[in-house]
Structure formats: structure tokens, C-alpha cells
N, C-alpha and C positions, 0 to 999 in steps of 0.2 A: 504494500500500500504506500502509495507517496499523497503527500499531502504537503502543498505549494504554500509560503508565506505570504500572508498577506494581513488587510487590514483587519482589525476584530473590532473596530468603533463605527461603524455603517449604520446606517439608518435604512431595514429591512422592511420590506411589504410582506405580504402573506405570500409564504414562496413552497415550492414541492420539496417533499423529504427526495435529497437526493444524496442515497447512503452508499457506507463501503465492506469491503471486507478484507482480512487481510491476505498477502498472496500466499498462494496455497503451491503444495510441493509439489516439483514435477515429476509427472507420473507417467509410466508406458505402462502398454504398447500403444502407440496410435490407433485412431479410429479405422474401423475394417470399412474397406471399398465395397462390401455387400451392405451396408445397415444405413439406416438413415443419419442425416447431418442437418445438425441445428444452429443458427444463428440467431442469438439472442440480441436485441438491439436496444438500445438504449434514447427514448428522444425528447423533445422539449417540455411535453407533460408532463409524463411518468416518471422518468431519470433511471437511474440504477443504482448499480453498485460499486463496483471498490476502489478506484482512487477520488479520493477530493482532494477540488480545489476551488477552496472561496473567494468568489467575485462580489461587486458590490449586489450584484442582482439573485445572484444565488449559488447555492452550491451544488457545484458541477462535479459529476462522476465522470468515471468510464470503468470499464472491467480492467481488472487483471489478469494478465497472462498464466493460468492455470488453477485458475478460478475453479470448483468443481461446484456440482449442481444437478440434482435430481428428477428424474425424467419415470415418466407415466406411458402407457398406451391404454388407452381401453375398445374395445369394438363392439356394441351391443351389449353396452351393461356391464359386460365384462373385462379384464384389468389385465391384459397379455400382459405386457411387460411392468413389470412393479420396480422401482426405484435405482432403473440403472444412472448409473453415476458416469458424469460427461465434466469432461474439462475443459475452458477455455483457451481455444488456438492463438489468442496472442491478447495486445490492451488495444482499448479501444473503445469509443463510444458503441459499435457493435461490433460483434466475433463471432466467428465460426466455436461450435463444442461438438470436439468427436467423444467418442467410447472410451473408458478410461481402462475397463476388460474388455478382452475380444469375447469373451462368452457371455457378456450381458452388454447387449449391439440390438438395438430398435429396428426392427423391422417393419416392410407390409404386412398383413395378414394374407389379404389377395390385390387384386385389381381394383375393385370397386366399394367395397365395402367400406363405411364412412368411422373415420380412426378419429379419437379426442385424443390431444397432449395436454398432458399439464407438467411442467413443470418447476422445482422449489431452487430457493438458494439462502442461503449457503446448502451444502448437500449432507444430510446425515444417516448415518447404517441403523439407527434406529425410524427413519422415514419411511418404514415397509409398507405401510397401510395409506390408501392413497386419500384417505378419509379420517386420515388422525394423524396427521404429521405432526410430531413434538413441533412447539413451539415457546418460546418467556419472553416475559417485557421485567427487568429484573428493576428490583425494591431500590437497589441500591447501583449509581455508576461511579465510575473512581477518575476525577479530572487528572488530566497529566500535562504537566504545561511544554514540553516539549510533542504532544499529540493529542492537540485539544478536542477530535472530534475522536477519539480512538471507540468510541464504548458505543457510539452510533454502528460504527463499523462491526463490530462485536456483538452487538444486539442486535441488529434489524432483519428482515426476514422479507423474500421477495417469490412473487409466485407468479406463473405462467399460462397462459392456455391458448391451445388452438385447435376449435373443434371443427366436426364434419368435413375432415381432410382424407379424399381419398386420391391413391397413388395415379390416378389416369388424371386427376386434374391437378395433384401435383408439378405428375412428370417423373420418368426415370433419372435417377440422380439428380434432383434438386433437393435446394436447404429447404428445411421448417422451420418460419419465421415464428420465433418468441417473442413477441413484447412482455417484460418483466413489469408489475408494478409493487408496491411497498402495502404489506398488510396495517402496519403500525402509522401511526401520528407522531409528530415531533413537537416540541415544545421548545420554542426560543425567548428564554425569559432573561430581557434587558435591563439591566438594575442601573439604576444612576445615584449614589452616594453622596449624601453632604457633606460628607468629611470621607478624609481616607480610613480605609479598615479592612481589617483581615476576617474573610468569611471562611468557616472551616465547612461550612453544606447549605446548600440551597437545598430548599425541600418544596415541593407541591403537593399539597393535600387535598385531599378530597374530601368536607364539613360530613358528606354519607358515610359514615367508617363501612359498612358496608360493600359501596361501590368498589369493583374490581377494578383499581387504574393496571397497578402492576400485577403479576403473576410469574410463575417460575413452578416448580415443576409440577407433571399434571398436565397441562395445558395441551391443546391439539387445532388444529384446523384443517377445517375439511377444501381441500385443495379446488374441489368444482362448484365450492360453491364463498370460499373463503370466509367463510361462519369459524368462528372460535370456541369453542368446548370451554369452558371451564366448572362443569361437577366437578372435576376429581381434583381439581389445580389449587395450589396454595397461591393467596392470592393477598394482596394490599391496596389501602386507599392511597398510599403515600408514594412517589418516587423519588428520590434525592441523590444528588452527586456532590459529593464527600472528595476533600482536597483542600488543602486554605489557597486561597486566591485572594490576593488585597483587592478590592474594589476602586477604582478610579475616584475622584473627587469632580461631578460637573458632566461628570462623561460616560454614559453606557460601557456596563462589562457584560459580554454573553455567555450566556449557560444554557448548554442543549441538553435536551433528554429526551428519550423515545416513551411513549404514553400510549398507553389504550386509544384505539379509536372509541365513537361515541360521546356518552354521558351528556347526555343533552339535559338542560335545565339546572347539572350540578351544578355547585358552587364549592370551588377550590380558594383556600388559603396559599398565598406564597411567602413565606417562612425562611427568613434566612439564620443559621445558627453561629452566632457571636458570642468568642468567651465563653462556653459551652451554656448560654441562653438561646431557646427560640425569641424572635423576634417576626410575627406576622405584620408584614408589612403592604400587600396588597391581597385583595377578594376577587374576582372576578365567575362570572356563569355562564356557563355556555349556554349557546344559540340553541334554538328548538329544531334544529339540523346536525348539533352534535360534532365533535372531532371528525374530519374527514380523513380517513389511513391514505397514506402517499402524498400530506400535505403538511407543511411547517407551520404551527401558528404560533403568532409574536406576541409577547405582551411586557410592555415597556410600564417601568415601574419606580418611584424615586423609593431610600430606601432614608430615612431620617437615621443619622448615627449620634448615640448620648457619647458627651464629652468623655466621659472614661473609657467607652469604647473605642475610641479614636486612632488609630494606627498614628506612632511616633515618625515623621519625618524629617527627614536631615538636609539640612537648605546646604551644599554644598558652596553657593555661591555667597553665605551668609557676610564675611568679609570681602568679600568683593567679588569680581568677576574673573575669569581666563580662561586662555583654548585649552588646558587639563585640569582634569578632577582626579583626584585618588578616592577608590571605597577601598573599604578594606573588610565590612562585616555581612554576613550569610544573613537574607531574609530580611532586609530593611530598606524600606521606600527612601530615596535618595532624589533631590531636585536641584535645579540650578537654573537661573534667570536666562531664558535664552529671546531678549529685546533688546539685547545690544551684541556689538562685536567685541572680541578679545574683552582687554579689561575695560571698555568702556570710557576711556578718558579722553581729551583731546591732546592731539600731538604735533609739534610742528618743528622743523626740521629742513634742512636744504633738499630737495624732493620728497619730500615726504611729508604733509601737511593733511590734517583732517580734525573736523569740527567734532564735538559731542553729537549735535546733530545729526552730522555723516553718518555716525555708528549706530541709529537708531535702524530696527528691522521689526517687520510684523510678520512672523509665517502663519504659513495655513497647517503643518502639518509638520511631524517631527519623526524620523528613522533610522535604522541602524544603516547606516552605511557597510562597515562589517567588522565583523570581530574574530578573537582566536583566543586560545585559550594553551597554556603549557601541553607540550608533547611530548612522549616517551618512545618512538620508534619513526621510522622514516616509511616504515612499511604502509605500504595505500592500504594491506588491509584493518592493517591497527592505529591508523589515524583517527584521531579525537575530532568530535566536532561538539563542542559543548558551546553555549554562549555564557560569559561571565555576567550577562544582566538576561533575567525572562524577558525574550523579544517580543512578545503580546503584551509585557505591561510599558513599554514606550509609549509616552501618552504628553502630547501640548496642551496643557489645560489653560483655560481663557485666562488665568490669570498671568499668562506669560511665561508660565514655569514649563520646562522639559521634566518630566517624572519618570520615574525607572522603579524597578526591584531587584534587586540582587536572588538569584535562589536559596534553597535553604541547605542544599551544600554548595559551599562558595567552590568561584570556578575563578584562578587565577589567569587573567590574561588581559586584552586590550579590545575596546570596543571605541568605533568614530560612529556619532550621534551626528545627523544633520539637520537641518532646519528647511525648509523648503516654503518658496513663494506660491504653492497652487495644493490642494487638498488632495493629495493622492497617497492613492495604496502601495505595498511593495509590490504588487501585479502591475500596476496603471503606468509606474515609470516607465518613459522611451528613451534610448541611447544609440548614439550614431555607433553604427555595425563594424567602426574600422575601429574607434578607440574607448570605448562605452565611456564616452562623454554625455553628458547628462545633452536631453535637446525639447523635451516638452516640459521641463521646469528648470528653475535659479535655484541654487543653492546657497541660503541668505547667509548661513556661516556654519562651521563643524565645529564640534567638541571632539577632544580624548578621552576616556575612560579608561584609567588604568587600575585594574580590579587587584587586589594583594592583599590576600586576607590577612587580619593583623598587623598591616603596614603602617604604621605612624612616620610621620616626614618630619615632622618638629622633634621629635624625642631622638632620635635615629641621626637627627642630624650631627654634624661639628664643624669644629672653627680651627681658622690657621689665620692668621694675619688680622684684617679685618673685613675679613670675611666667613660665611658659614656657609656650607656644602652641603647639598642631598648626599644620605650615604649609596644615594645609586642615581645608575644613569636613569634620564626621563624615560618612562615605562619600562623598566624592568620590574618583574614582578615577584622572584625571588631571591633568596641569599644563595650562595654557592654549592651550601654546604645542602641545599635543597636536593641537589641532583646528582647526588652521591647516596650512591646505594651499596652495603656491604663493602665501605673501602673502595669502591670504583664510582670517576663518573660517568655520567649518563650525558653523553654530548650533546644529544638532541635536546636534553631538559637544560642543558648549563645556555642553551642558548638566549633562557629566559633572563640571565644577568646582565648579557648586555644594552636590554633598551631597544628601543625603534631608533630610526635614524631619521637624518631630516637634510631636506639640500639647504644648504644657505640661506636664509632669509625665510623659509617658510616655516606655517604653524603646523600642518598639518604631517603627521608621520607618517614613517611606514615601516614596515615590521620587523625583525629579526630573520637569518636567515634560518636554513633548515636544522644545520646541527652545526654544533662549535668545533673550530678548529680544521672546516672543509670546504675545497671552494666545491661548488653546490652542482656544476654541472658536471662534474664526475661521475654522480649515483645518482640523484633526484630530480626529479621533475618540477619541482616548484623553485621558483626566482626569491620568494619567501616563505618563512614556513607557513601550512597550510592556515589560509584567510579566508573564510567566509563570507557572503554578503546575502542579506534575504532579498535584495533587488532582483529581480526575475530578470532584467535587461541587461544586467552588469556580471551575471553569473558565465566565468568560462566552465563545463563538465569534462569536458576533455583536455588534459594537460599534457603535452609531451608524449602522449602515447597511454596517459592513466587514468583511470577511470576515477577524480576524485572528483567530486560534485560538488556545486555553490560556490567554485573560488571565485574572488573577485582579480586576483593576479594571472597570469600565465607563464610563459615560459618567454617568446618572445617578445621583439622590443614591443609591436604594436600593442603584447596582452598586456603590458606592463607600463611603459609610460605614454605622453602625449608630444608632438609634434605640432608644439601651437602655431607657427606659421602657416600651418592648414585652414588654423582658423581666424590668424589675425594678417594684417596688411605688414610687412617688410618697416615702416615707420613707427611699428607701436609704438605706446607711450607708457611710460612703468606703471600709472593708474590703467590701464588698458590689460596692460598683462596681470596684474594682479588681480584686478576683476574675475578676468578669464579661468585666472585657477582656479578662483573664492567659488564661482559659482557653475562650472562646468566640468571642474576636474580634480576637484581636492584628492583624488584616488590616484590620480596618475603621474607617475616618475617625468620630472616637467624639463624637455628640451626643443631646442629651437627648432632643431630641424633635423632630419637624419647624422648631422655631425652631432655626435650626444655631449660633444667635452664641454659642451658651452651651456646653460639652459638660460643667462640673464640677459648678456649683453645691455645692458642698463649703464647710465652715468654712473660714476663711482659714489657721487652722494647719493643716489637715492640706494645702490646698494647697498651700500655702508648703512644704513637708515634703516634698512627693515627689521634689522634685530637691535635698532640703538647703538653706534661706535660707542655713545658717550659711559662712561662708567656710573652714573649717581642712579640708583634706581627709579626717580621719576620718570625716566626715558624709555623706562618699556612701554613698545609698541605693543599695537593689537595683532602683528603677527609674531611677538615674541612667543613659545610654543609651552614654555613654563606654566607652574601653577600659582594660584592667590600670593602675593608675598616671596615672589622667587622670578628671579629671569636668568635671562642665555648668559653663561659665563664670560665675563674679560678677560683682556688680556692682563690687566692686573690683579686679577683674582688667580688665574692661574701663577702667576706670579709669586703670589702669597703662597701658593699650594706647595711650591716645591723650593721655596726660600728654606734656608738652614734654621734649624737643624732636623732633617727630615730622614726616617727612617722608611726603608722601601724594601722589600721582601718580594719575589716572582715565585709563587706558587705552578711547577709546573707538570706535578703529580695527581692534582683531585680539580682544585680550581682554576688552573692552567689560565691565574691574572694576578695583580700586581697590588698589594699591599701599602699603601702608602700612609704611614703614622699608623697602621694597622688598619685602615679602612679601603676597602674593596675596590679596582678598577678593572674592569675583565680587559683580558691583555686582547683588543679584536682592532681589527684597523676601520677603513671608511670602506664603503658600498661604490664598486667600481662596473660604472654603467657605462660599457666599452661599446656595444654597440654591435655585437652579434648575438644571437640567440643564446648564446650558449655564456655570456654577459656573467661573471661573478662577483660573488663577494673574495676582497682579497686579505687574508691575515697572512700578512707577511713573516717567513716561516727560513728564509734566507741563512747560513752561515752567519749571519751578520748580525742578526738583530730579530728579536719579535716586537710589534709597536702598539699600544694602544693609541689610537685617535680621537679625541674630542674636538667638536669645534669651539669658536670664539665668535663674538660679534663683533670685536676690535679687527676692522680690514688693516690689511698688510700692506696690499700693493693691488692697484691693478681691478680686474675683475676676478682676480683671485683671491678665494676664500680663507679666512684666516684657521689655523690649524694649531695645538698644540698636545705636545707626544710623549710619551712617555716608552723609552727606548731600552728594551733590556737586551744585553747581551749575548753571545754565545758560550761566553765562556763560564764554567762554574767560579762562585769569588767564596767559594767553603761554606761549608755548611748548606748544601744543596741551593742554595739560591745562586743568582747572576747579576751581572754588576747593573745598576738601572741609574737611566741618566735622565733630565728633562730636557727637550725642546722644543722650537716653536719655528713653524713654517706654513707656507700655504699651499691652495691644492686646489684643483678644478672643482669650478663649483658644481658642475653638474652631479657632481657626487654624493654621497651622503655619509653624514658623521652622528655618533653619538654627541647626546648631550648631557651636560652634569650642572644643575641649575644652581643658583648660588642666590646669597641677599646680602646686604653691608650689614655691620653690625651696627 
């Protein structure tokens, strides 16, 4: 079953149940060339079953490939073939279903004699009786936030018929057209919360204790006439889906559930359970027509939350604004002001000049761009795909705030949040097909989200001169000693030490490589370690030859960065290019043109100006990449960092980086984007020297980027270490360098 990202905040009409199931195992032999062939079809009424994907209009199935499903003959009353089991020939909104045994294969009887099908799905070996098919609508569903609709999938039940079909008006060798439709009702109950809060169950009740909504075992239906039995069946008024789920603030959260058809005239409570209290929060009665099976009905509800109820949230931006947030705790609603750029201030400078004003933005809509999460293997089949925030609870509430959750086991990694000028889903986005550049919306500004459980910046931090240092680079997510297991490390996971990287002047990052200590196109297929994106338009599936699904990177230059002369005129102007990235391409590795050594050619003031030359902290810009209270290092803070008297250790047995006054620097160099596919990262590994690379915002010379290193040598200086020296140089900017954020004291 796949099941496509998108929005969960829509505003729905009364729409068709259109369910799944999960995919089922492949089975032989194929269908025999003597027995009949059925094609089940799926279409705008009735829908099916097994993959969803929701749109704003509704939710779209199609089969899956090997689907199985239960097939009937009867001729005169009577039941020739009873409950042979058919799989589907591939996905699709319709498929071919052959024979799944070559000794239970549907046949003619004769020539003329008028044949009834019916057939069920999902398929079950206890579905013998073609007049009592097991069937449940279960009491209880279990929400899973990474498979929000999975229990729909799990539960629903879809049945068939095609009567008075005989073989002369068939035809020798043709299909038996199935239309499938949905015996059950679904239930779309939209909750809109006063305040944020954690819902541990939604429940629907039915005021009849009596009334059968749910049922579970017992239950049957009669296939020809789709009547439900339940004498024998254990049955409830109530059905509920159990899960905590915060509830948004201003804004619909959905909750499905499959329900009995019927109940006309009942009157149902909907009941949400907080802090283990029910709370009935809305009534409602059905129509004198009753739940229709194979149809969604909505009901949109405010849910008033008492102040002690209230879910605690954490204003990230509460001291100010900037393009990074650190979370650091499992299961806790996190927000941050997203009505301005960067830190929001005005700045003015020799090219570089912009009002308070300037900085003001109103989006319509707020998404993950993409995220990734620490790795333990290079292997495509044991790559992780976790997200470090629940991607259904991203949510722009009117009050200007971006809101998130963390899950409630925390997931260490990086996620970029965007803002967008037009109301769309992660389906709706459009992207030009050569560089998935955004092209049917603006991207009013991006955040970082770097998720480290337990991570404190302030406490973590220290001081050399007069300055104070993050004890790690920007987005790294854990300590060293994380990715050592049993005395060894784990290259792939140590890769999480070194932080994203960033070209010169920009806020937005980009991620670590695949494993530490390799250039990448040796064994791997990915330019980065693996990055997700729920954009449906920006996703590559195929990488290199691998089958890993949702990156937002590739392998190639076009998968990977952009060639803005495609899109701007030969005379830009550095307010012209920076627009360009801000709102088209914060995702892509930024250069001029196919020559990649270059991506600014800009005046040197305005280059100089995007990350502040000046050293006094009021001069961070709104592309400086830092958090609240912290900007891009100078050259006189590096300064301070390795002024005497300074102690420096190269770990090159477990942490394989550089100790400096005992605090952490992974020994990795800059991100060298050369300009062939096969394009690496380089940690230079020479007789000569290993280097760590940070940048600086103090320019050097030139349109070249300023750079400072930390040089260890080849030779042992006793006691297992090597002799480590500092210096400072520069480097094409097209490149990218770690960053290590700093503040005056």
C-alpha cells in the first residue's frame, strides 16, 4: 500500500469511501488459459481499494498488485464454484485477477446458461458460504501518524456482482467486468480546537446503547444481496481511534473511521478523551435516509479546551527570530513566528540594504521542504526514513505562527520548513522538470530545524577570547561518541557530527554526506545522505541506479543544484539573484552556469554583506544561517579560537576529528561541487595533512570565500595524536563549508 503526502487541513464535501488494503504476497501459478478472467475496475463513484492518495476532492485508490479476492459462480440457484481466490495482475485504477490455484479456475458451465458472479475483497478461506461471508466494522482503530488512513485499509470490505452473464454473449476469452463497491460508511470527523491539546481517542457514540455501529466477530453478509447478519455478532454502539494526536489551534484535525451503514434518526455523541476525561463535544442525527455504505460523511466540529487541558507550547522564536531553531524534546508542540525574514531587523550596508518593512511576508500555507534523520548503513535496503517532526502536524495558524510536533520517540536529524505565497498541498506543488524549481508558487522564506534530543546550545556552549562557540557545527545532531558502537565507529552515523554545509552567503543548508571519511561516488548513490521531501514534484525515486524513494537530491548536477542563468538575464543584480534562490530554489546547490566554480559573481560589497564582514553582532543579516543570539563566525573569533594557549588532540581511532581545549571539531573539509556527476565530497586524506574546514564571513580577497583550517598532520607527535596547526585561507565559493556559530561576550 502507498499512501502519497499531502494536505490533512482541507475543507471536504461529502465525498465516496474510497479504501485500501495492504499489498498482498505474490503468489503462483498464474491464471490457467482454460478458466475465466476478471477485471475489477475501479471509477469515479464507487472507488476501491488499496493505494490512497488524498487530494483536496477526495480520496483516490487504485488496486495493488497482488491484491487477492474472492470469486462466486452460481447457475440456477446453484453455487458451482465457491470462493476461488484471484489475485490482482498488477496497480491500477482497474486490473486484470487471474487464479491464484490452477485447480480452483472459474469456468463456463455450458454455452448459454445465465452465470451470476459475485465477488468479495479483501479475500478470506473462511468466505466459503456465499451467503455468510465473515465480515467486522471493529470497536476500536489505532491512529499511526506515519499511516494515517492504515485501519480504513484494514477494515473495509468491498463486494462485487455481475449477473445473467452467459459465455455466447460474453465471448470466448473475454474479461468479467467487476465493479467493486464499499459495504461500510466512513466517518470524517473534523475537530477545530481553541487551544492546542493532546487527544489520546476520539470516540462516536451512539445515545441507543443498543444500536449496532461496530461489530466484530459473528458478523456475515450475504454477498447477493449485501444484507449484514448480525444475530450471532458481538456488536457496539461506540467506535473510537485511540493514538494521542495534538489537535491544531484555529484549524481542523481529521479523524476517519469506518461505521455501520444506516441508523437513521440516531443521535450520536462525539466525544473526545483528554487526560483520561471524556469530553462530548458535539451531537448530531442522522437523516431519515440513514449512512449510505460507499460514502464519506463529514462532520466539522469546534472542540472548546479548559485551560488545564491545554497542551504546553514552546515559542521557539520567543527571543527573537532566525533561519535555525534547535528542538531537542520527544512529543512537544514547538512554534516560531514565520511574518518576517531571518531575524527580522533592518540592515544597511554597501549593497546590501533593506527596511523592516522589506522583511514583512504573509503566506498562505506552510511545508516541509525535507528532512532526514541519522543513518546506520549505506545499504538502500536499510535506509531510514523517519521524519524528526510529525509531517501532518505542520500547520500556519492565523496567528502567524508555523507549529510542528516532535514524535514521541524523538528522531535526530534536520528538517527545512517553508512558507509559501498560495494555499497548496504537498500534491498541488508544480516544478520545472529540468531543476524542480519551484514554478506555481514563491517561497516567502525557509527555516532549519535541527532536531537533537537533549541538545542545549547555551549550557554546551564555551568561551576562548571574547568570544563563545556552539560546541558543534550548525546542524549537527550528535556527539561522537554517539556513533560508536562496541569500540568501533559507525561512519555513516559519525557523519551526523559534522553539520550541513552552506555556500557563502546563504541561509539555507544542505546536508551531510553519506558516510564519514569517503568520497561518496565510490559506493553510493546519493550526493547527500538520504533527504526526503513530501513534495510530490521535487521527489527524484530513482537514484543512480537505486531504488530509494522521496529524495529530494540526486546524483547529478541537474538532480542536485540550479543553473540560475537559465532563469535570470547575464546582468542580474544581487537583489535579483537572491530573490531567485529565496523563492525558487532554497533546495538547490546554486551556480551560474555549467562552470560550477563560481555560483556569485557579485561586487565584493554586496558579497562581503551577506553574512556581515563587520564583526559587532548587530550586523547579522537575514541570511546569516545561525540561531537566536548567535551568527557566522569571524575572522577574529577564529582568531581567539586558536590564540595560545590552546590544546588540540586528533582523535583518529573512534572520532576520526580534532579536539580543541577539548571541545569537538570533526576533522571533514568543504563540499566540492566539481561539476561531473560523479561530483564529491573531499576530506583530504593526503600524506600531508587531514583538514577541517569552517567558513568565515570576514572576505579575504576577491570573490573568494573566506576559509579557516585546522591542519593536522601526518606524522605521529607521541602519544597517538599529530601535530595540528591553524590556518586561514580562501576557497571557491561555489563550494560548501561547515559552520560553527559564535556571539561576543
Amino acid at each position: 500500500m502507498k499512501i502519497k503526502n499531502s494536505s490533512f487541513l482541507v475543507l471536504l464535501a461529502s465525498l465516496l469511501l474510497m479504501s485500501c488494503v495492504k499489498e498482498g504476497d505474490s503468489l503462483a501459478p498464474s491464471g490457467s488459459a482454460d478458466g475465466l478472467e476478471f477485471v475489477g475496475s475501479i471509477d469515479a463513484v464507487d472507488g476501491a481499494r488499496t493505494s490512497y492518495d488524498r487530494t483536496d476532492e477526495a480520496i483516490k485508490i487504485a488496486w495493488v498488485k497482488n491484491d487477492n479476492i474472492g470469486i462466486f459462480s452460481q447457475v440456477g440457484g446453484s453455487v458451482i464454484d465457491a470462493n476461488y481466490n484471484y489475485k490482482a495482475k498488477s496497480a491500477g485504477a482497474t486490473t486484470d485477477f487471474l487464479n491464484v490455484n490452477t485447480l480452483n479456475v472459474v469456468e463456463w458451465s455450458d454455452e448459454t446458461s445465465a452465470h451470476n458472479f459475485y465477488a468479495y475483497y479483501p479475500y478470506s478461506q473462511e468466505g466459503a458460504d456465499l451467503y455468510a461471508v465473515p465480515v467486522s466494522v471493529p470497536a476500536e482503530m489505532v491512529y499511526n501518524d506515519t499511516d494515517p488512513l492504515a485501519f480504513l485499509s484494514e477494515g473495509d470490505f468491498m463486494y462485487a456482482a455481475a449477473l445473467n452473464q452467459t459465455k455466447t454473449a460474453v465471448g470466448e476469452g473475454n474479461q468479467m467486468p467487476l465493479a467493486f463497491k464499499h459495504l461500510f460508511s466512513v466517518l470524517n470527523v473534523r475537530v477545530r480546537a481553541s487551544q492546542f491539546v493532546s487527544v489520546d481517542a476520539m470516540k462516536v457514540r451512539c445515545t441507543d446503547e443498543a444500536e449496532a455501529v461496530s461489530f466484530e466477530s459473528g458478523a456475515t453478509v450475504d454477498l447477493t444481496t449485501g444484507e449484514i447478519d448480525l444475530r450471532s455478532a458481538v456488536t457496539s454502539n461506540t467506535i473510537s481511534v485511540t493514538g494521542t494526536r495534538s489537535l491544531q489551534m484555529n484549524d481542523y484535525t481529521d479523524y476517519y473511521m469506518l461505521i455501520s451503514p444506516g441508523h437513521a434518526g440516531k443521535t450520536f455523541e462525539f466525544v473526545a478523551e483528554i487526560n483520561g476525561k471524556e469530553q462530548v463535544f458535539a451531537t448530531r442525527t442522522v437523516g431519515a435516509d440513514g449512512l449510505t455504505a460507499g460514502k464519506t460523511i463529514v462532520v466539522s466540529a469546534d472542540l472548546e479546551v479548559e485551560g488545564d487541558d491545554a497542551s504546553t507550547v514552546v515559542d521557539l522564536s520567543a527571543n527573537g527570530t532566525a533561519n535555525t531553531y534547535y528542538v531537542s524534546q520527544p512529543a512537544t508542540i514547538y512554534k516560531f513566528k514565520a511574518t518576517v525574514k531571518g531575524n527580522g531587523e533592518a540592515y544597511s550596508s554597501e549593497g546590501l540594504t533593506y527596511t523592516a518593512e522589506d522583511l514583512q511576508i504573509e503566506p498562505k500555507a506552510a511545508l516541509i521542504l525535507w528532512y532526514n534523520c541519522v543513518q546506520s548503513s549505506t545499504s538502500t535496503a536499510s535506509i531510514l526514513q523517519e521524519s524528526p517532526i510529525i509531517i501532518g502536524s505542520v500547520n500556519l495558524n492565523a496567528d502567524g505562527y508555523i507549529y510542528f510536533q516532535t514524535p514521541s520517540v524523538f528522531v535526530n536529524g534536520n528538517v527545512s520548513i517553508i512558507a509559501i505565497d498560495q494555499p497548496l498541498g504537498y500534491d498541488e506543488i508544480e516544478a520545472d522538470s529540468t531543476y524542480h524549481t519551484f514554478s506555481n508558487t514563491n517561497v516567502l522564506w525557509s527555516w532549519n530545524i535541527v532536531a537533537s534530543e537533549g541538545y542545549d546550545i547555551e549550557a554546551t556552549a564555551f568561551t576562548k577570547g571574547d568570544y563563545t562557540f556552539m560546541s558543534r557545527n550548525l546542524g549537527a545532531t550528535i556527539e561522537p561518541e554517539q556513533a560508536v558502537t562496541g569500540g568501533s565507529v559507525n561512519s555513516v552515523t559519525l557523519v551526523e557530527t559534522i553539520g550541513n554545509y552552506y555556500q557563502f552567503g546563504r541561509k539555507d543548508p544542505f546536508p551531510p554526506v553519506m558516510a564519514y571519511g569517503y568520497r561518496s561516488s565510490i559506493y553510493d548513490p546519493l550526493w547527500f545522505t538520504p533527504t526526503y521531501t513530501p513534495i510530490t514534484a521535487l521527489q527524484y525515486e530513482n537514484v543512480n541506479g537505486k531504488n530509494i524513494p522521496d529524495q529530494i537530491f540526486g546524483r547529478s548536477r541537474e538532480e542536485v543544484g540550479v543553473f540560475f542563468l537559465d532563469f535570470l538575464s547575464s546582468s542580474y543584480t544581487g537583489e535579483e539573484l537572491f530573490q531567485f534562490l529565496d523563492a525558487k530554489a532554497p533546495h538547490r546547490w546554486a551556480s551560474r552556469s555549467s562552470n560550477l566554480y563560481e555560483w556569485n559573481y557579485l561586487p565584493a560589497s554586496i558579497f562581503s554583506s551577506v553574512w556581515a564582514n563587520d564583526d559587532t553582532f548587530n550586523s547579522k543579516t537575514i541570511y546569516d544561517p545561525c540561531p537566536v543570539g548567535w551568527r557566522v563566525m569571524t575572522e577574529k573569533a577564529w582568531d581567539a579560537l586558536s590564540a595560545e594557549p590552546v590544546v588540540a588532540e586528533f582523535d583518529y581511532t573512534t572520532a576520526q576529528g580534532v579536539y580543541v581545549d577539548g571541545h569537538y571539531f570533526a576533522a571533514y573539509a568543504f563540499r566540492n561541487y566539481g561539476g561531473s556527476p560523479d561530483a564529491s565530497p573531499v576530506w583530504e586524506t593526503s600524506a600531508a595533512e587531514i583538514r577541517y574546514h569552517i567558513a568565515s564571513s570576514t572576505l579575504i580577497s576577491g570573490q573568494n570565500a573566506p576559509r579557516a583550517i585546522i591542519q593536522i598532520g601526518a606524522e605521529d607527535a607521541g602519544e597517538g595524536s599529530r601535530e595540528i596547526t591553524f590556518k586561514k585561507d580562501s576557497y571557491i565559493s561555489s563550494f560548501g563549508n561547515t559552520l560553527r556559530c559564535v556571539k561576543l561576550n
